[in-house]
N, C-alpha and C positions, 0 to 999 in steps of 0.2 A: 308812536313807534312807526316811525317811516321805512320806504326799503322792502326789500323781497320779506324779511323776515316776519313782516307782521301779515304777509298771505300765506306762508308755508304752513303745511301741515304739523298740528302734533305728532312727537314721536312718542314720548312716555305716556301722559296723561291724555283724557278724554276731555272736551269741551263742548257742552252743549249751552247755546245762547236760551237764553229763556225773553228777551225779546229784541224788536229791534235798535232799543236804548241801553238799555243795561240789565248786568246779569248774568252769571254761565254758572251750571253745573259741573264742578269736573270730577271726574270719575278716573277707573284705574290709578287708584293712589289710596295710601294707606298711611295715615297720619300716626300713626301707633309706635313706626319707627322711622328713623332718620330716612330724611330724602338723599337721592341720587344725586349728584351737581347737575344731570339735564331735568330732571325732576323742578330741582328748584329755579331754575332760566323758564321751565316752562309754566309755571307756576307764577310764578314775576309776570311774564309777559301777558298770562291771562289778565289777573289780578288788575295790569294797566290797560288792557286794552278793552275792561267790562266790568270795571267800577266797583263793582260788588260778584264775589264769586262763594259759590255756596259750594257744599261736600255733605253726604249724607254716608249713614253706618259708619261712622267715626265714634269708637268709645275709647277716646286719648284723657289719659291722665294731666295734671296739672304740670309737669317734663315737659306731655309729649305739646301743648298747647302752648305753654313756653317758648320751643323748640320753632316752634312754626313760625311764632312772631317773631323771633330773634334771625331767621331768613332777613327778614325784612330793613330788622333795627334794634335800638334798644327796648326795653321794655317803657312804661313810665307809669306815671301817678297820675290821678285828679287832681283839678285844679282847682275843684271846687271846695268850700268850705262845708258845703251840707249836703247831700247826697242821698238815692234811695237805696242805693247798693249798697253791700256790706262786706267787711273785710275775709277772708277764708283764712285757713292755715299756711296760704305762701301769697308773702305780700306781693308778689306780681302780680296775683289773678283777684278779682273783684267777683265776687258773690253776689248774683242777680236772682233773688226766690222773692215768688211773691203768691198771695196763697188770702182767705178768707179772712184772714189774721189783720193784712197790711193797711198800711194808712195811706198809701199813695204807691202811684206806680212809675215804673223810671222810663222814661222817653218818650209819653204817649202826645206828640207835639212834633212838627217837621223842626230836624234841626240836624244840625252835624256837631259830632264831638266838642267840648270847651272849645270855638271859635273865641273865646272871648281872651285863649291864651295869647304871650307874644309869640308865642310857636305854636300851634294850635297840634295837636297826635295828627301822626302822618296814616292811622287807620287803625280798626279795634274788627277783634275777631272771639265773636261770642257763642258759644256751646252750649246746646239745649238737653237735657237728657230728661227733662220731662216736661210735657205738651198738656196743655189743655185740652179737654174733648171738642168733637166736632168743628176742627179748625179755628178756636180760640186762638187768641196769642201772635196772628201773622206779624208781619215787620213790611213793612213800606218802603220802596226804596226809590230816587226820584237821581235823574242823571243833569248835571247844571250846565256840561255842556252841551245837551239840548236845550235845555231853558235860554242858558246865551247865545245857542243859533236861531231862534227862532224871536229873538228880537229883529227890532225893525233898524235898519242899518243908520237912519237919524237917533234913536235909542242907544244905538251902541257906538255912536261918536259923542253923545250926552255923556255917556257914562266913562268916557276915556281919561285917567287920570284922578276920578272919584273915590274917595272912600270913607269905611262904614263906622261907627263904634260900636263894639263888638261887646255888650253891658254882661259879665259875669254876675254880678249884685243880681241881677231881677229875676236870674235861675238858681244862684246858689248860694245867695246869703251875701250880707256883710264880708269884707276879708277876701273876696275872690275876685279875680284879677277883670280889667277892664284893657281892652288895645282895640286902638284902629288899624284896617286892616283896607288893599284894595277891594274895590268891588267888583271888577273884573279882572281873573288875575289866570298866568301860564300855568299849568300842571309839569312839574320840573322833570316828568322820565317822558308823558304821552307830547307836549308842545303844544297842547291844545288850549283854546281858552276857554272857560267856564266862568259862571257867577261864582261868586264867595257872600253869599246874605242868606240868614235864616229867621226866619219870622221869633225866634225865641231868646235870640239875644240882641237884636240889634231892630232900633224904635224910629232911625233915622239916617240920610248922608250927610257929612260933613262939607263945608265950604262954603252952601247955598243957607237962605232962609230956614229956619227951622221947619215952616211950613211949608215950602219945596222939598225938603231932605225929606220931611217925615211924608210927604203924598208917593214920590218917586219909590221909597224905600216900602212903602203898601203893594202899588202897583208891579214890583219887582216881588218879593212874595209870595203876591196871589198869582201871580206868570207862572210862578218855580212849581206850585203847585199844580199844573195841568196833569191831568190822567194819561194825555201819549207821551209824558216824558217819564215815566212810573213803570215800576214793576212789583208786584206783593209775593211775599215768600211765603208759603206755609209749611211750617214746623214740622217734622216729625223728627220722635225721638233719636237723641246720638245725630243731631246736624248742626253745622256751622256755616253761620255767615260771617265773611270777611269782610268789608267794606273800607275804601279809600275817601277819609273825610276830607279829602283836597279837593275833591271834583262831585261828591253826591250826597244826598240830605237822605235820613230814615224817620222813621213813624212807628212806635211798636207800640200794636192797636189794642186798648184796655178793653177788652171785650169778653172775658172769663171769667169773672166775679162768681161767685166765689172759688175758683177751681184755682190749681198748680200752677204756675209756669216757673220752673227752676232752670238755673244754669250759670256760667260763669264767663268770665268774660278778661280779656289779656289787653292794653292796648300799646299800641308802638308811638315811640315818642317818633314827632318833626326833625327835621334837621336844620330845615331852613324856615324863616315864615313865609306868610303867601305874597307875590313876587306879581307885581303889574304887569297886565298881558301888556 
């Protein structure tokens, strides 16, 4: 977001950055009922310009959660064949409880949404309404285009032109989708460029040697993973994270055994796939 706009102040909504990678709180807004048309530009404009924007004392019905993603785009479906989530009463919204009971937990692994689709969700917006005790449950968030600035500029003429295979099978069974995707690619609203690779679906790059693709595609991974390009959310009840899988990787940290962590989860389909910087 180039231009006066992206220094101007909010009018409607509060924005508070939580670092100086990714992240903002916004405040003054009330997801309960339909937004304003500056409500929802300003809303947009967070959303793009801080990767992941959270909201807390939000108790929105499955509408009003709808609602919010359909600002965005359409709703959509998993691409996976096997999944830890479960279905609710409105097939838009996915059912995320996990509790002393379960046999596994869903995302505890940096990754971004089904990367392995040929449209990979343009971002998922998940609602908490019950937390673990003593900040169990947090969510990890990592911004890639820090990770692709802070490559070394022979790194990132390496990488111009490369890309990944994005293995659905080795997260979600048999029957789920497999696509190569670039590995440095534009963010279509921000213009920026970021990585597109996640340690959980993709083993290697395409083009080179097996054993170039698969050393490069390590060393790009453990990069994405540095703690200054990170930000961890902690949970309290009735809060939403929103997150943009075109440009940042999550982590949602199994660390509550045996305790709660319920809630649900909406995601917005792609429009386009990811698009070579």
């Amino acid at each position: 977001m180039d231009g006066p706009a992206a220094n101007a102040p909010y009018r409607a909504i509060t924005v508070e950055r939580c670092s100086p990678t990714i992240g903002a709180v916004i405040g003054n807004i009330d997801l309960t009922r339909p937004l304003s048309d500056l409500e929802i530009v300003e809303v947009k404009r967070a959303f793009t310009e801080n990767l992941v924007i959270f909201f807390r004392d939000q108790k929105i019905s499955f509408e009003d959660h709808v609602r919010l993603a359909e600002y965005f785009g359409p709703t959509g479906q998993h691409v996976g064949k096997k999944t830890h989530s479960q279905e609710s009463t409105d097939p838009r919204v996915r059912k995320f409880h996990f509790d002393k009971d379960s046999k596994g937990i869903s995302g505890n692994a940096w990754h971004t949404d089904q990367s392995c689709a040929p449209i990979p969700p343009l971002g998922s917006i998940l609602y908490m309404h019950t937390i673990p005790p003593d900040g169990g449950g947090d969510t990890m968030f990592v911004s890639m285009y820090a990770a692709y600035d802070a490559l070394s500029d022979r790194m990132k003429k390496y990488l111009e032109g490369m890309t990944a295979l994005h293995d659905g099978v080795l997260i979600f069974g048999d029957g789920t989708p497999r696509a190569s995707h670039p590995v440095v690619i534009r963010h279509p609203d921000s213009g920026r460029k970021g990585l597109f690779i996640n340690g959980s679906a993709v083993r290697f790059l395409n083009g080179v040697s097996r054993t170039e693709g698969e050393g490069v595609a390590r060393t790009l991974i453990e990069h994405c993973r540095r703690p200054e390009f990170q930000y961890r959310f902690r949970w309290e009840p009735h809060s939403i994270a929103f997150w943009d899988n075109r440009c940042c990787h999550h982590y949602a940290i199994a660390d509550y055994f045996p305790h709660t962590r319920s809630g649900y989860r909406v995601q917005i389909e792609g429009i386009v796939p990811p698009v070579a910087a």
